[in-house]
C-alpha positions, 0 to 999 in steps of 0.5 A: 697526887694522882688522885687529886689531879684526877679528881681536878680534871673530872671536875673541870670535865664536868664543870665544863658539861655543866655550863654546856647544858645550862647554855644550851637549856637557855639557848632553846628556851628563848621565846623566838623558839615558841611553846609546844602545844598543851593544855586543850589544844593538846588535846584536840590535837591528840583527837586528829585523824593525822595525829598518832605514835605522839607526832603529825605524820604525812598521808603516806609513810614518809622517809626525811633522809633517803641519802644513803649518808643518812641525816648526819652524813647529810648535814655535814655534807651540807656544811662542807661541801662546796657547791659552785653558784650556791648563792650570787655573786653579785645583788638580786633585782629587788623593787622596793614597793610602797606597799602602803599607798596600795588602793584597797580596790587592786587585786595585786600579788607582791613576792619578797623573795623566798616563801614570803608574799603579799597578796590583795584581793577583794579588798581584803590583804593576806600576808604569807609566811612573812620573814622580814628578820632571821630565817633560823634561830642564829643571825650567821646561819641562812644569812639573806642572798645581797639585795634581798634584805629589803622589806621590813616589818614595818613596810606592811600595811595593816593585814587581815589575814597573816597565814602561816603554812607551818612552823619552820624559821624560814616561814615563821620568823619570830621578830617579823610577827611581833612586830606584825601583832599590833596590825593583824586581823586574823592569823590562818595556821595548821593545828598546833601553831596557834600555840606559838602565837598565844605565846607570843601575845595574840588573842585567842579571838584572832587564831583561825587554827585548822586540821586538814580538810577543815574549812572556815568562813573568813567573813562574807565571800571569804573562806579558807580550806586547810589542805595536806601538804608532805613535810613535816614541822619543828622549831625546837628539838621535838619534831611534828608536835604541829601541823603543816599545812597548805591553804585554799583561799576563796575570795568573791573573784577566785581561788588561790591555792598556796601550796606551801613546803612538801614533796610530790604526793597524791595530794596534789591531785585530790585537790584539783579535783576537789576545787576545780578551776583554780586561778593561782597555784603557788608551788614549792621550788627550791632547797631541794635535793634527792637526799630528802627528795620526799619532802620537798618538791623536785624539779621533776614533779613541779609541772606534775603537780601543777597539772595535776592541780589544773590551775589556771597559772602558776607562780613558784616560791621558796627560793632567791633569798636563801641557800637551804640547799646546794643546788646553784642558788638561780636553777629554781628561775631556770626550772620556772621559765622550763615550766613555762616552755617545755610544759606550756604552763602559764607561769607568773614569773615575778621580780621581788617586789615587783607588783603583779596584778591578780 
């Protein structure tokens, strides 16, 4: 009788293992998860400079965690410490602008709260890291701030350029581009992410996929410059397996620099040098914290950066529709208007939605 009941139990024990494996198998084989790269594209990711030891890396050896919890330590710390002001208690301002009856002819810059903004120039309409649907892959986790949730896909008008700096779930929202993929022109991403969008149904003839310090002509007066950044990248289990980037736009009238996600480093420097006379830099700020103090951007380095960059203003991002992280959910609005007074940084300090001329 023992024996059976032993035998029953490991049955039941590996039964139980089994469903688990075979649900989690099917959970992260979803298409929203997108496809690592292969194929050709594998192969001239292999041939990248940045690419070694079968991952992207940064410029510079960079440590994720540098809490002494380390990464597990952190995440439950994370999940269960209570942070006062973590997110607001009652609805954001939002405007809610009719993006469609633009006139082609404004130079105009609109923000949707987080790292997600519109941007017309020249008569030409980028959309950055657009997330209109889930910011992670589970409804119930990274829910949006109340009053923020107010744009969606459909509230786009047709778009030239869609840019995505990396492949995180706050920046890349699988529902928002599918939905996008019919009104798109181009899309402009770091080498490696154009897998994820192949497999999701764009033409090869639409991806503009570069490494660091490529360049590419956009059309006549419009190039892009793929720029480091110090992050890293992954929808999935395997880490790295695409490149994050930020973007230099020239446009016939000006410069825009989009920083997307990463910590302070020498980047920041090398570009201003690089491009002088930016008109915009748009700088990280938010889901920061000492426990991974490298790869985003802290209140300490943001005015570092900005001047290292000498733009002519700022804006900040990433920040007023999600909590990634536990500082108080409005310490990113009160590090912008510091930056505009103790540092005398010419700062854009937009409302979400609100349409603010370039």
């Amino acid at each position: 009788m023992k024996k059976q009941k032993k035998r029953m139990w490991f049955g039941i024990i590996v039964g139980i293992i089994g469903i688990l494996c075979i649900s989690v198998f099917a959970f992260i084989n979803q298409p929203s998860f997108g496809r690592l790269p292969q194929g050709a594209r594998l192969e001239r990711i292999k041939r990248s400079p940045h690419y070694h030891d079968g991952q992207f890396n940064n410029l510079h050896p960079t440590q994720m965690m540098t809490s002494d919890e380390g990464r597990f330590g952190a995440m439950l710390s994370f999940l269960f410490r209570k942070t006062e002001n973590l997110r607001p208690e009652n609805a954001v301002p939002v405007i809610k602008t009719d993006l469609h009856k633009l006139k082609r002819d404004e130079n105009v810059l609109i923000w949707f709260g987080h790292s997600s903004y519109f941007i017309q120039i020249d008569g030409k309409r980028f959309l950055v890291d657009p997330v209109f649907c889930m910011a992670s892959p589970v409804s119930f986790v990274n829910k949006p701030f109340k009053g923020t949730d107010v744009y969606k896909p459909e509230d786009m008008p047709d778009i030239d350029y869609l840019v995505i700096t990396h492949d995180h779930w706050d920046h890349l929202d699988y529902r928002t581009v599918k939905s996008l993929k019919d009104r798109v022109g181009k899309v402009i991403c770091g080498l490696g992410v154009g897998e994820h969008f192949e497999y999701w149904g764009y033409g090869k003839d639409q991806l503009v996929e570069l490494d660091w310090h490529e360049d590419a002509t956009l059309e006549n007066g419009f190039a892009v410059h793929c720029l480091p950044t110090r992050h890293f990248s992954g929808r999935g289990l395997k880490a790295n397996q695409t490149l994050w980037a930020s973007f230099l736009i020239e446009t016939p009238s000006q410069k825009i620099y989009m920083a997307g996600d990463g910590g302070y480093d020498s980047h920041f420097e090398e570009i201003g040098k690089r491009f002088p006379d930016i008109d915009l830099a748009i700088l990280e700020n938010g889901q920061y914290n000492e426990g991974w103090k490298y790869i985003h951007l802290l209140p300490s380095d943001m005015a570092k950066a900005a001047k290292d960059l000498d733009a002519k203003r700022v804006m900040t991002v990433h920040h007023s529709k999600y909590a990634l992280a536990k500082h108080p959910w409005d310490e990113p609005l009160m590090n912008e208007k510091q930056m505009q007074k103790q540092d005398s940084l010419n700062m854009l300090i937009p409302e979400i939605g609100e349409v603010v001329p370039l």
